[in-house]
C-alpha positions as CSV (number, residue, x, y, z in Angstrom):
1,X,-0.9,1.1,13.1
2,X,-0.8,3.7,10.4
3,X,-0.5,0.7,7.9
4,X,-3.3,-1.4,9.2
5,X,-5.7,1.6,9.0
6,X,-4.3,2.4,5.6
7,X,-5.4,-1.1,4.9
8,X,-8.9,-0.9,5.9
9,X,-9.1,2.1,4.2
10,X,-8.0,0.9,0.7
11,X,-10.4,-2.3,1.4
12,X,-13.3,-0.1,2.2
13,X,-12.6,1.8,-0.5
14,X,-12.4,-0.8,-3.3
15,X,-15.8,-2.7,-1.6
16,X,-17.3,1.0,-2.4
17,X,-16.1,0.9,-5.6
18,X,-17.6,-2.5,-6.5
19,X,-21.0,-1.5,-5.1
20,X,-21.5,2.0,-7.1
21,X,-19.9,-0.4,-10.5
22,X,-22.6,-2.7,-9.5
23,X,-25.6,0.1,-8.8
24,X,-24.0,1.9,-11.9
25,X,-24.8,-1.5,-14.0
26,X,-28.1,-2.3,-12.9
27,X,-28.9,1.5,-12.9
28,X,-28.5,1.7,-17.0
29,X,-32.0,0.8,-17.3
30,X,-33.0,-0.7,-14.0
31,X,-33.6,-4.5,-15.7
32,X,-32.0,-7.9,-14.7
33,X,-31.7,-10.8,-17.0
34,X,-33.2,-14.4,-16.0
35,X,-30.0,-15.6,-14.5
36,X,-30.3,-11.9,-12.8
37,X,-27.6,-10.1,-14.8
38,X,-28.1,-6.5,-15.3
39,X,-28.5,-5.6,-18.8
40,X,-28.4,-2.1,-21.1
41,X,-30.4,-1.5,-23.6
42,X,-28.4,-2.8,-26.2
43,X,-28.8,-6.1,-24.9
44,X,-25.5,-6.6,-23.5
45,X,-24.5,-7.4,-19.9
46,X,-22.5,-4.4,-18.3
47,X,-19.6,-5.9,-16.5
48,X,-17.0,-3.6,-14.4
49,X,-13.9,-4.6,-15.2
50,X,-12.5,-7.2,-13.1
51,X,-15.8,-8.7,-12.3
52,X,-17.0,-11.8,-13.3
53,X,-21.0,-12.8,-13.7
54,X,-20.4,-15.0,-11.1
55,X,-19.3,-12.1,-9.2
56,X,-21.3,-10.0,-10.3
57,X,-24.6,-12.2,-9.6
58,X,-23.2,-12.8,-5.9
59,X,-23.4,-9.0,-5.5
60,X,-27.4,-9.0,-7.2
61,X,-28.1,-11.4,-5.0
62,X,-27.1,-10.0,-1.9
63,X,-28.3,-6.6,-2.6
64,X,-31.9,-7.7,-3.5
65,X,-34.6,-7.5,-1.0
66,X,-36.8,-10.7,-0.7
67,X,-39.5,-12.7,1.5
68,X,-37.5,-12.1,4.7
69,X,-37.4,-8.1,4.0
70,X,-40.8,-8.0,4.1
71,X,-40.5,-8.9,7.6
72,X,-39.4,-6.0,8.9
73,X,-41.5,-4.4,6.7
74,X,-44.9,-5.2,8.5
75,X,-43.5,-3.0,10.9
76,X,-43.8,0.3,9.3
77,X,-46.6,2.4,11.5
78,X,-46.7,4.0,15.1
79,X,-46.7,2.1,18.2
80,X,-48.1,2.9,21.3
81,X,-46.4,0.8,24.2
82,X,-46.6,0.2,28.1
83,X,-42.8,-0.6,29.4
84,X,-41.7,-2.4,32.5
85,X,-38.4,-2.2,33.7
86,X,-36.0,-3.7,36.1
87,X,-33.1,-2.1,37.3
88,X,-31.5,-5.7,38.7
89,X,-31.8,-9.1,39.7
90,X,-33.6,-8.0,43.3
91,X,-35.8,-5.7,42.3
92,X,-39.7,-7.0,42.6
93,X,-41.6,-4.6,41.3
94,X,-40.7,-3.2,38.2
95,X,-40.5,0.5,37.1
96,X,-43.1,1.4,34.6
97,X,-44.0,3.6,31.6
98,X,-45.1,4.4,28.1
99,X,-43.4,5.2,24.8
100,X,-44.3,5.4,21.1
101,X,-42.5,3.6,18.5
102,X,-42.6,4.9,15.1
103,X,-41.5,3.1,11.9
104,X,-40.3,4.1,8.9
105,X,-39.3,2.1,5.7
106,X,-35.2,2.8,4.5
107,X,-33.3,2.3,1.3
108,X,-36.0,1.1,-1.3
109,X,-37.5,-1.5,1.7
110,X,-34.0,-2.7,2.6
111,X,-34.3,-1.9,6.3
112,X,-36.3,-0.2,8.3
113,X,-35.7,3.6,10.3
114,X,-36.9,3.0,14.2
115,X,-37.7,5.9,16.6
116,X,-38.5,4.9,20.1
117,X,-39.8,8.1,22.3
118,X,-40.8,7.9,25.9
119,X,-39.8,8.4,29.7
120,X,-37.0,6.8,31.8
121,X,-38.2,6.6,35.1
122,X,-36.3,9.4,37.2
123,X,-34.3,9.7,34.4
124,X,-35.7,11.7,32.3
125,X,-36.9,11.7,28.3
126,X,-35.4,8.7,25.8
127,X,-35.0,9.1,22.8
128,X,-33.8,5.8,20.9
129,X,-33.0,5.0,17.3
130,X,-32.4,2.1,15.8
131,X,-32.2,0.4,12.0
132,X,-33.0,-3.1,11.4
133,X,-32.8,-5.5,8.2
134,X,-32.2,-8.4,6.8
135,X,-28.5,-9.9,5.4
136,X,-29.1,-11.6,2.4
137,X,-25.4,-13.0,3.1
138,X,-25.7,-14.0,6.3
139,X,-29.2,-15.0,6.6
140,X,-29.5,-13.2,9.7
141,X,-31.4,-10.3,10.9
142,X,-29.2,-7.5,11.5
143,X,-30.0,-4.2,13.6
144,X,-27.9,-1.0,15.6
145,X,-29.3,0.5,18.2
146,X,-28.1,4.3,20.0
147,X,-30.2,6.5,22.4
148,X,-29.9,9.7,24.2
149,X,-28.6,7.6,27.4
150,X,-25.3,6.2,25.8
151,X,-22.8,7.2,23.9
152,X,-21.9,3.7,22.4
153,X,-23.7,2.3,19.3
154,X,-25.4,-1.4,19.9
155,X,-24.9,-4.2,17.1
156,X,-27.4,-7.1,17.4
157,X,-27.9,-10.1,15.0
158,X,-31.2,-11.8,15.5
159,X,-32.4,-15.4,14.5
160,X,-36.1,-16.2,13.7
161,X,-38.1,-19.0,14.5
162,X,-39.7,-21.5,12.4
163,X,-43.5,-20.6,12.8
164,X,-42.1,-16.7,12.5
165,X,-43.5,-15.5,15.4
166,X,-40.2,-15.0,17.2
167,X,-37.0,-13.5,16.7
168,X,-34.0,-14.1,19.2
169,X,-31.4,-11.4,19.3
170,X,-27.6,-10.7,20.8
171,X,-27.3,-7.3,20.9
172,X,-23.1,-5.9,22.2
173,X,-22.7,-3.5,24.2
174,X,-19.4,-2.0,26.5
175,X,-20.7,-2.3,30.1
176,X,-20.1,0.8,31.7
177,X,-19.3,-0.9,35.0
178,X,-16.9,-3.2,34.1
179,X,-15.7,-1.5,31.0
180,X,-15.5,-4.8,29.2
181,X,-17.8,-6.3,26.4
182,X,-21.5,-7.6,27.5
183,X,-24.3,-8.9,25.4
184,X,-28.1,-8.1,26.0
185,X,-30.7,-10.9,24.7
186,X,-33.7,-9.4,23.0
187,X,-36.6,-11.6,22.5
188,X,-39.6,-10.5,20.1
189,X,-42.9,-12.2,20.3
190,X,-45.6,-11.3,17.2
191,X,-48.7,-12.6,18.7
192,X,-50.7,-10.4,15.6
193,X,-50.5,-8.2,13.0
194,X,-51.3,-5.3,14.9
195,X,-49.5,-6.4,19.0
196,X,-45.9,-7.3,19.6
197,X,-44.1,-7.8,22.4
198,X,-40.1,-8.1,23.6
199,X,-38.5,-9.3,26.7
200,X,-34.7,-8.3,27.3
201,X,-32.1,-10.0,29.7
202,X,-28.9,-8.7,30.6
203,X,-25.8,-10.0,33.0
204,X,-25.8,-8.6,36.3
205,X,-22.5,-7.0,36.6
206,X,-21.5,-8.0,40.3
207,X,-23.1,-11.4,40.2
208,X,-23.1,-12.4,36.7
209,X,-26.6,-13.5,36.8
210,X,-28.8,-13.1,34.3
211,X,-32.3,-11.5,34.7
212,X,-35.0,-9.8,32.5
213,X,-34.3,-5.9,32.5
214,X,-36.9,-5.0,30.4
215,X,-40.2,-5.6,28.9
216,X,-42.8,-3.9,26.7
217,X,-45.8,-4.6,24.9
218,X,-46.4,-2.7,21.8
219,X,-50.4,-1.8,20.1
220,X,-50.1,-0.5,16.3
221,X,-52.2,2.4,16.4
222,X,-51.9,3.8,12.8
């Protein structure tokens, strides 16, 4: 056990190393080549040792926001929202509310910072925060979600649609009931610049059906 996490450790370690060599590089004057190479100002490519331009674009290139980024972007703003929720597959009438959901933009447009603030009914205040981007590697949306009602940390990957108006999400999670691993489906609608909706669906834990727990509609109001 010790080995394995003195492992990860050294891999971590060395993957941090190659990112600051890379930030260090580019950070010498802040300029790329064509082929996206960072450059001094002497005119000659800064390569840490043991890196490659091949490697070396790879790491550019994944580090660089683009088209999808801005994305997540359009987000930035507060929302005002009206929430339904259901607490399992019998329940009829849903529980209802309202929270605000307030966006911020994080490392130099990379991701953004989401705060979501409202009522539980007869639970109390929530409090949720979650970060969401864009992998460049994986071509994936990426996000984590935590709030004041859990002590685990969500990790979702999300998928959008052609027309962009629609981003399917798998969010894991540790059901507390059965104590094993469960997934929660998040589906975002962008019907305008200014509205958005989601719609989540979760197992039922005693009898594995799936049903819609959640659903809010959100109103940009600055």
């Amino acid at each position: 056990m010790i080995k394995k996490r003195t492992e990860a450790v050294a891999v971590t370690g060395m993957i941090a190393v190659v990112a600051l060599a890379v930030s260090l590089a580019i950070g010498q004057t802040g300029k790329q080549d064509t082929a996206g190479k960072p450059t001094s100002d002497q005119g000659e490519p800064k390569l840490p040792a043991g890196c490659s331009e091949e490697d070396m674009k790879a790491f550019v290139e994944a580090g660089t926001p683009g088209k999808m980024h801005a994305f997540p972007a359009d987000q930035v703003g507060v929302w005002e929202g009206k929430s339904q929720m259901w607490m399992g597959p019998a329940a009829t009438e849903p529980a209802t509310g309202t929270c605000t959901w307030t966006v911020k933009p994080l490392m130099d447009g990379r991701f953004i910072h989401c705060e979501l603030t409202g009522e539980l009914p007869g639970m109390g205040p929530f409090t949720g925060l979650g970060l969401t981007g864009y992998d460049n590697v994986s071509q994936k949306f990426v996000g984590s979600w935590l709030d004041n009602h859990n002590t685990g940390i969500m990790q979702g990957v999300g998928e959008i649609s052609k027309d962009g108006k629609r981003i399917d999400w798998k969010y894991n999670y540790n059901c507390p009931i059965t104590k094993k691993p469960a997934v929660v489906r998040q589906v975002d609608h962008y019907s305008s610049a200014d509205t958005w909706s989601f719609d989540a669906f979760t197992i039922d834990p005693k009898s594995g059906e799936e049903f819609k727990c959640m659903h809010v509609d959100f109103t940009r109001t600055r």
